[in-house]
BAFI-3210 file (N, C-alpha, C; in Angstrom, 3 decimals, decimal comma, padded with zeros to 6 digits):
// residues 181
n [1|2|3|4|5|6|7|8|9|10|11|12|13|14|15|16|17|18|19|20|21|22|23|24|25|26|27|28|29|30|31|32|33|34|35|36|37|38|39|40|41|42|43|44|45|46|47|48|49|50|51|52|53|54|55|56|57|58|59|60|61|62|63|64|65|66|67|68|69|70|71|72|73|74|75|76|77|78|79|80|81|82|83|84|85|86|87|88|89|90|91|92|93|94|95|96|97|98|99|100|101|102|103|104|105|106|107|108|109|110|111|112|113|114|115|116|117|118|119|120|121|122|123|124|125|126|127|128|129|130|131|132|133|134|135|136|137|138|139|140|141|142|143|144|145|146|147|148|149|150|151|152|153|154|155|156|157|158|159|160|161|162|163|164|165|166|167|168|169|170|171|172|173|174|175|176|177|178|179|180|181]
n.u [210,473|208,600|208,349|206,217|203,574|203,852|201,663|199,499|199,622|199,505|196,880|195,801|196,320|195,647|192,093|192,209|193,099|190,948|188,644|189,146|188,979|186,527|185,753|186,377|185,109|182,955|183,161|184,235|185,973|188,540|190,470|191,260|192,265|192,140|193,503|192,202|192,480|190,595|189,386|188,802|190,721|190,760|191,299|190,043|188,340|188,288|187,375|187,654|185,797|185,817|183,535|181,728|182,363|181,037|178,544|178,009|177,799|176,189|173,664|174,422|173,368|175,741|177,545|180,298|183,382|185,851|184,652|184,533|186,981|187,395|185,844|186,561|189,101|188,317|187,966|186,695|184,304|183,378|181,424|182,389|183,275|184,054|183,858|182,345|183,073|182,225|182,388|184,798|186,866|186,503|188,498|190,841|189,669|188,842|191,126|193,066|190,995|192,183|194,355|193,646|193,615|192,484|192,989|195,603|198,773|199,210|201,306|202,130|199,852|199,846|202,249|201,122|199,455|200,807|202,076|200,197|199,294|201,798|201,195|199,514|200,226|202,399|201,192|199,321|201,861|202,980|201,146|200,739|203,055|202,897|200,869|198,459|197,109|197,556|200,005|203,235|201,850|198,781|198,814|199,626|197,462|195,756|196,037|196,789|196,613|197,733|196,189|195,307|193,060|191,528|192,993|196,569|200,147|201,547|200,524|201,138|203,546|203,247|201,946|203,819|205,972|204,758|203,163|203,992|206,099|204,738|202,209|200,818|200,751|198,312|196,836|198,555|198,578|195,840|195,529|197,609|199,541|200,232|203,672|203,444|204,584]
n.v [041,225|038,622|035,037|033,209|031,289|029,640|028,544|029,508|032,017|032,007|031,124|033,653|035,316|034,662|035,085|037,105|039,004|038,249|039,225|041,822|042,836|042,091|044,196|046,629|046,384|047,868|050,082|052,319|054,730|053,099|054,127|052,903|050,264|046,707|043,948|042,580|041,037|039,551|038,797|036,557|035,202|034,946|036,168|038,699|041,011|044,599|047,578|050,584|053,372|056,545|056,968|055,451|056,541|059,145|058,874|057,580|059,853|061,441|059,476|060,115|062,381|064,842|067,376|067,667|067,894|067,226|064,795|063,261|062,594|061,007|058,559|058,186|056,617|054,628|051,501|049,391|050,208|050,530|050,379|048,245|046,483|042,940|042,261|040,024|037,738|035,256|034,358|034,159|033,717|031,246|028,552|029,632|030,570|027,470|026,646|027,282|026,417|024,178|023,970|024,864|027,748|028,705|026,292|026,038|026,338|029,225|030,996|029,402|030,153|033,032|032,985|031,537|033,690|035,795|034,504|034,228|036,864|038,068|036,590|037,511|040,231|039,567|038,321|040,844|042,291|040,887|040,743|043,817|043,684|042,324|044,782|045,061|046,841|049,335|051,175|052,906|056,614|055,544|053,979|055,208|056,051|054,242|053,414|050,267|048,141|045,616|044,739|044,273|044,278|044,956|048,051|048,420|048,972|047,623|047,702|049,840|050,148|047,809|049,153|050,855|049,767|048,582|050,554|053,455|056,472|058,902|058,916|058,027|059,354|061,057|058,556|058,061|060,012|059,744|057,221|055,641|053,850|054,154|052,524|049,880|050,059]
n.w [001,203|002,899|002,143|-000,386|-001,138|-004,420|-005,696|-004,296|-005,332|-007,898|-008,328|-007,304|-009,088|-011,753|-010,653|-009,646|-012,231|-013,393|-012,407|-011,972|-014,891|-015,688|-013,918|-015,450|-017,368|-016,612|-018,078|-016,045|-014,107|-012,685|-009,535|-007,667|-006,519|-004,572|-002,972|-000,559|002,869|005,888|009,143|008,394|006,758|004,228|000,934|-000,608|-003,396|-003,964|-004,932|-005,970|-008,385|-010,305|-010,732|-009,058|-006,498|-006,986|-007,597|-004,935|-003,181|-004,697|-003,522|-000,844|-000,727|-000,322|-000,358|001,203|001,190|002,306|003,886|001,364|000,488|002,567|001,885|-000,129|000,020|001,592|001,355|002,264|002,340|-000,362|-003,535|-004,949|-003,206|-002,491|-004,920|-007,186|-006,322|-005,234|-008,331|-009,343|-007,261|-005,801|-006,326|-005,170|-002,853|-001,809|-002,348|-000,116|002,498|002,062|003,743|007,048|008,327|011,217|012,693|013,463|015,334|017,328|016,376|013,905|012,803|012,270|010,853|008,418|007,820|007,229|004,646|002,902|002,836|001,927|-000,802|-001,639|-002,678|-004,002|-006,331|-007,196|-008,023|-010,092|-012,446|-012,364|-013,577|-016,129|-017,090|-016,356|-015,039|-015,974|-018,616|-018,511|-018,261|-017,868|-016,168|-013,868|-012,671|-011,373|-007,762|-006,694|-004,091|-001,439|001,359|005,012|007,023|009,908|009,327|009,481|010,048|007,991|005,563|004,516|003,541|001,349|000,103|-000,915|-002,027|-004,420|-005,893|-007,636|-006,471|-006,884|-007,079|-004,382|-002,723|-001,689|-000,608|001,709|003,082|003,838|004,967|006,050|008,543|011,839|012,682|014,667|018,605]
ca.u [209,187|208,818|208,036|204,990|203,205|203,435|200,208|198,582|199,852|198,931|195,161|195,263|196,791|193,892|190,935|192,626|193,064|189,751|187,756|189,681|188,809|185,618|184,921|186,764|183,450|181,530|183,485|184,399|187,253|189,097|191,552|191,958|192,121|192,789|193,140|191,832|192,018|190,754|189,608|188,003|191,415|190,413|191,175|188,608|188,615|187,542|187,623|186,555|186,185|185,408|181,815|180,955|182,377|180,283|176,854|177,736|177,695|175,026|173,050|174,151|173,221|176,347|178,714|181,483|184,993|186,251|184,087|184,469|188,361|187,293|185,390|187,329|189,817|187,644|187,883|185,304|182,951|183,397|180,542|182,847|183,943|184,128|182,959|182,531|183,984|182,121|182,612|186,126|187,722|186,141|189,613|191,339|188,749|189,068|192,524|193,214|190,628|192,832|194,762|192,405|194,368|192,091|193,706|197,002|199,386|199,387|203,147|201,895|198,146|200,604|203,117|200,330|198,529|201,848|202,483|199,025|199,586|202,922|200,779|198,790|201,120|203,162|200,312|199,554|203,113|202,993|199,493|201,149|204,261|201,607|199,990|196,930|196,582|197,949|201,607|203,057|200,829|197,477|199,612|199,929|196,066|195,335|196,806|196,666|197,430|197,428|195,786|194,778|191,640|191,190|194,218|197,698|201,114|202,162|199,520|202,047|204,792|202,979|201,062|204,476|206,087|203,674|203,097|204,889|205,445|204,018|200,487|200,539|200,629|197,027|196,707|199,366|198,286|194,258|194,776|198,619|199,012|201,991|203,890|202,998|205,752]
ca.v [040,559|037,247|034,212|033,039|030,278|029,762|028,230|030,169|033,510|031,787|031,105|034,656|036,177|034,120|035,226|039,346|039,179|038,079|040,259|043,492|042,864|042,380|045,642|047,158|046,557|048,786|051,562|053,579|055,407|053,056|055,061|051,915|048,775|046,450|042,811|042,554|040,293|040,003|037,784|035,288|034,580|034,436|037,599|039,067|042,433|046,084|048,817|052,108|054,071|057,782|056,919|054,632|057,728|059,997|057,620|057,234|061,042|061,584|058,893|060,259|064,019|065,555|068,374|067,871|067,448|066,230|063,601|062,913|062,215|059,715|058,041|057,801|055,523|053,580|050,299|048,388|050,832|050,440|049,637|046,833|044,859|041,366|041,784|038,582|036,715|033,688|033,921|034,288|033,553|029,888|028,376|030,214|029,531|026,026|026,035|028,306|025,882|022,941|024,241|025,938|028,486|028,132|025,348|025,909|027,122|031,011|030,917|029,033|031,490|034,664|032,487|031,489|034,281|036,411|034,363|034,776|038,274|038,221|035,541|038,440|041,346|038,783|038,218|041,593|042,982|039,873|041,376|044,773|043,551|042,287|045,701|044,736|048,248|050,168|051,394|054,482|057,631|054,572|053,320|056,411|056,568|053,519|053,070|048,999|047,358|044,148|045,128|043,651|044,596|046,316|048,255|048,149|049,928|046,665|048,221|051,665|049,472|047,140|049,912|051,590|048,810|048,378|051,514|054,758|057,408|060,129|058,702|057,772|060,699|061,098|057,232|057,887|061,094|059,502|055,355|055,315|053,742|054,316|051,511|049,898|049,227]
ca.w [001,418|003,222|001,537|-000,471|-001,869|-005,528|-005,933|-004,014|-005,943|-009,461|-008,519|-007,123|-010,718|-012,145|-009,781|-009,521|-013,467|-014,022|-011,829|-012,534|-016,427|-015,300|-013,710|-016,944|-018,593|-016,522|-018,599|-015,574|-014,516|-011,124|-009,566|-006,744|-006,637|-003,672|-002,408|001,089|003,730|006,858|009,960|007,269|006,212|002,619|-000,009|-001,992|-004,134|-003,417|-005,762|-006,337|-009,388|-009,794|-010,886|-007,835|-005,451|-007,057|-006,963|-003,516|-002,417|-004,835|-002,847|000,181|-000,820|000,433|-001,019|001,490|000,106|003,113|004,114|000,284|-000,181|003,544|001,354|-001,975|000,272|002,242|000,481|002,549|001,803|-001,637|-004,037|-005,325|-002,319|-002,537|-006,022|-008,140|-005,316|-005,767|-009,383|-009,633|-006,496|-005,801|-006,456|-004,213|-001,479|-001,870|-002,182|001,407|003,168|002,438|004,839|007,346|009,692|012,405|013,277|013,676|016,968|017,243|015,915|012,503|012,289|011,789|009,323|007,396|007,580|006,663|003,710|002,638|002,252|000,503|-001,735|-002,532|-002,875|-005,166|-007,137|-007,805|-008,741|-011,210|-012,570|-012,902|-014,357|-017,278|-017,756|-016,741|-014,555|-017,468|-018,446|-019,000|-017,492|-017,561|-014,377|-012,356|-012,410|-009,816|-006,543|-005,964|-002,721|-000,690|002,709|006,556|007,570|010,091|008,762|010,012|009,112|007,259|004,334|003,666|002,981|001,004|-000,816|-001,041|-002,627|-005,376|-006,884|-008,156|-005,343|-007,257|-007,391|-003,378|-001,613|-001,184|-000,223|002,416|003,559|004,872|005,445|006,212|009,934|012,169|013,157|016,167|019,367]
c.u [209,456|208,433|206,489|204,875|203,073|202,325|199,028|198,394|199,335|197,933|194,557|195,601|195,509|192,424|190,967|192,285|191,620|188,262|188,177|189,274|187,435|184,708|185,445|185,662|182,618|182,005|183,964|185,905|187,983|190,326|192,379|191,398|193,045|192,449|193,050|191,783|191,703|190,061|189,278|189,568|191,706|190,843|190,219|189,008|187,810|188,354|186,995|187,103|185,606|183,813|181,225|180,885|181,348|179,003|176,695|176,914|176,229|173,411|173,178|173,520|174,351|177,400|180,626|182,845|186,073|186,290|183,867|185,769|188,243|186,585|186,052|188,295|189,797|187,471|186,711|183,895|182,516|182,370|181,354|183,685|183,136|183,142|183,241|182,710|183,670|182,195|183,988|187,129|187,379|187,422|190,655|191,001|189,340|190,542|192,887|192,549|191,152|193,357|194,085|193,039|193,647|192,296|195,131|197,174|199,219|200,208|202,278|200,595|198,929|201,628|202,516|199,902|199,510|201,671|201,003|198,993|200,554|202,544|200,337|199,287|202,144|202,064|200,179|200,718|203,321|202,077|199,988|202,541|203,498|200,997|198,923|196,251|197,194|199,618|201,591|202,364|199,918|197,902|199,225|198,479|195,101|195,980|195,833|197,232|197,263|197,381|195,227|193,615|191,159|192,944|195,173|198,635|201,611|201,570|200,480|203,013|204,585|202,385|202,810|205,408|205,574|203,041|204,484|204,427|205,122|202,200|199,885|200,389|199,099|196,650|197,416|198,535|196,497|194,424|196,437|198,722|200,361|202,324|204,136|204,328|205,286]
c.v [039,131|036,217|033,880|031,813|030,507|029,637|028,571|031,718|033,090|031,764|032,520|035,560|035,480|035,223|036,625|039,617|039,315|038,780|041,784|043,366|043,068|044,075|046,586|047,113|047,131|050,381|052,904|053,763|054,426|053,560|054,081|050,467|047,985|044,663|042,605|041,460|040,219|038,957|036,667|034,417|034,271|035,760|038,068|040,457|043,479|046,750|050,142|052,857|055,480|057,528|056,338|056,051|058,622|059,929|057,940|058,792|061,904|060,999|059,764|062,216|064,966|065,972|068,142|067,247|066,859|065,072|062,651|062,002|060,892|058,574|057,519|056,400|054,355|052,372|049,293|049,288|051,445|049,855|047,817|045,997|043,970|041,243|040,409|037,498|035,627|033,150|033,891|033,369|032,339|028,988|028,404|030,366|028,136|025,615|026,090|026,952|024,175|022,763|025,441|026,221|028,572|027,229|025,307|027,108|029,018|031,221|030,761|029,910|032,338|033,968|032,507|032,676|035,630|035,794|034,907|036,244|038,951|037,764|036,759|039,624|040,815|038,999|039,470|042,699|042,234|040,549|042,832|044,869|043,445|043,605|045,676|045,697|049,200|050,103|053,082|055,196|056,420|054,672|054,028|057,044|055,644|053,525|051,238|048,614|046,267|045,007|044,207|044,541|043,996|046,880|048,182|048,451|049,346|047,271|049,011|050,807|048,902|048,355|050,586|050,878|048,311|049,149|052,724|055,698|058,151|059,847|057,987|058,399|060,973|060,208|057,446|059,228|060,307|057,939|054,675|055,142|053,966|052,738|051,217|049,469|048,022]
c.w [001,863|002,267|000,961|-001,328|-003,549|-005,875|-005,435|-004,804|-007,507|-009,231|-008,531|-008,042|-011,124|-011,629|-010,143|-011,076|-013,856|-013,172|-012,305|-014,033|-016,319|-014,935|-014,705|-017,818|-018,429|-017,231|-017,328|-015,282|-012,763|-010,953|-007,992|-006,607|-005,587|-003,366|-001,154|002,014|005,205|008,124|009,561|006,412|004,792|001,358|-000,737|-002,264|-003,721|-003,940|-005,384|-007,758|-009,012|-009,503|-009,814|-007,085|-005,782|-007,497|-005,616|-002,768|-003,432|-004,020|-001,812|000,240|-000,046|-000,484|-000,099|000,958|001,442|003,370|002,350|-000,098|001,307|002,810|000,284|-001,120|001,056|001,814|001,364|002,520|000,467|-002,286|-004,803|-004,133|-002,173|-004,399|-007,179|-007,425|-005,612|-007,342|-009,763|-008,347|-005,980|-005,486|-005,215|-002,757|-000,774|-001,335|-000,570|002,556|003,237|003,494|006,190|008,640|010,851|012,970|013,862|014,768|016,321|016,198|014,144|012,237|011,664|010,583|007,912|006,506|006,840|004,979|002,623|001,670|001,564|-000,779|-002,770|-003,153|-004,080|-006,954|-008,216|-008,744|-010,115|-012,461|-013,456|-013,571|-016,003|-018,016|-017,208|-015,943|-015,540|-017,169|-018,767|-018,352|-017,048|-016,079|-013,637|-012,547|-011,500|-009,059|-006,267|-005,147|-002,177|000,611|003,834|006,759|008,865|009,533|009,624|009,376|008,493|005,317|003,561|002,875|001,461|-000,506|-001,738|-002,474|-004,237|-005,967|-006,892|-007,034|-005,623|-007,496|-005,719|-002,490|-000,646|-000,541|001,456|003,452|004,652|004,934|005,770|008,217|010,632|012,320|014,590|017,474|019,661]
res [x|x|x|x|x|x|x|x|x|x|x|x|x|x|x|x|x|x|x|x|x|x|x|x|x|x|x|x|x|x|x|x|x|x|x|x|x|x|x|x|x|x|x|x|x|x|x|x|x|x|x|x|x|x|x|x|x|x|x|x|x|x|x|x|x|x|x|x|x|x|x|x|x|x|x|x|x|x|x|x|x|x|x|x|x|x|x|x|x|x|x|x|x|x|x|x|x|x|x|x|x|x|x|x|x|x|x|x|x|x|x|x|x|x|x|x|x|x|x|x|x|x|x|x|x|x|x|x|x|x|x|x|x|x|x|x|x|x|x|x|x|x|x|x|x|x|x|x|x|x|x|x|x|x|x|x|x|x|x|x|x|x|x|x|x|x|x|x|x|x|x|x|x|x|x|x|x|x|x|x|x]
***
């Protein structure tokens, strides 16, 4: 993994910690959990638990099991993206817009915007070093990742990286991208 900001990976253990505990109180079952970023430059959270997925397809009145498992890994069409954001992730805002990548040469946008995403992938391995997605079996019942949005094959790695390969298969199988020449 390339390099990352410390202080940017502690606000985002902060912010991740304290949103994921958060949706721990709605009692349901999440089976993913993700930090996202995307032309905003900024990270914010997107989950899904079983109970959202199966709201959703109740809402949408539909039996298919197809268009069901497209759904389960859709993270921006998650009832929890960007949830809490302004209550948690404030910080981490702030911090990011000190330095505000729209400014900078091409060359330094993608450095930044790299580290960024190691910031976050740091973050969370930190997070799950803690426990704080379970241990033992608990574990091998989310798939968490640090992701680009729109996706990109940097995600598999990243996803790959950061969990157990017996609980990724499915992940890999519908949102895994090739890598590009």
């Amino acid at each position: 993994m390339n390099n990352y900001n410390e202080q940017l990976v502690c606000l985002l253990e902060n912010a991740t910690e304290s949103t994921f505990k958060a949706l721990l109180e709605k009692n349901e079952k999440f089976y993913y959990f993700s930090l996202l970023i995307d032309e905003g430059a900024s990270p914010y959270v997107s989950a899904w638990s079983y109970e959202a997925l199966e709201n959703l397809f109740s809402e949408l009145k539909s039996d298919d099991e197809t268009e069901k498992l497209m759904y389960k890994w859709a993270i921006c069409d998650s009832t929890y993206v960007g949830y809490e954001h302004d209550l948690y992730f404030n910080a981490v805002d702030e911090f990011l817009q000190k330095n505000d990548i729209w400014e900078l040469s091409d060359d330094d946008f993608y450095s930044e915007f790299d580290v960024r995403l190691n910031s976050m992938e740091e973050a969370l391995r930190r997070l799950d070093k803690k426990g704080l997605f379970g241990t033992g079996d608990d574990r091998k019942k989310i798939v968490i990742t640090a992701e680009v949005v729109p996706p990109d094959y940097t995600n598999t790695a990243r996803v790959q990286r950061l969990n157990p390969d017996d609980i990724i298969q499915e992940w890999l199988e519908f949102c895994s991208e090739p890598e590009s020449e």
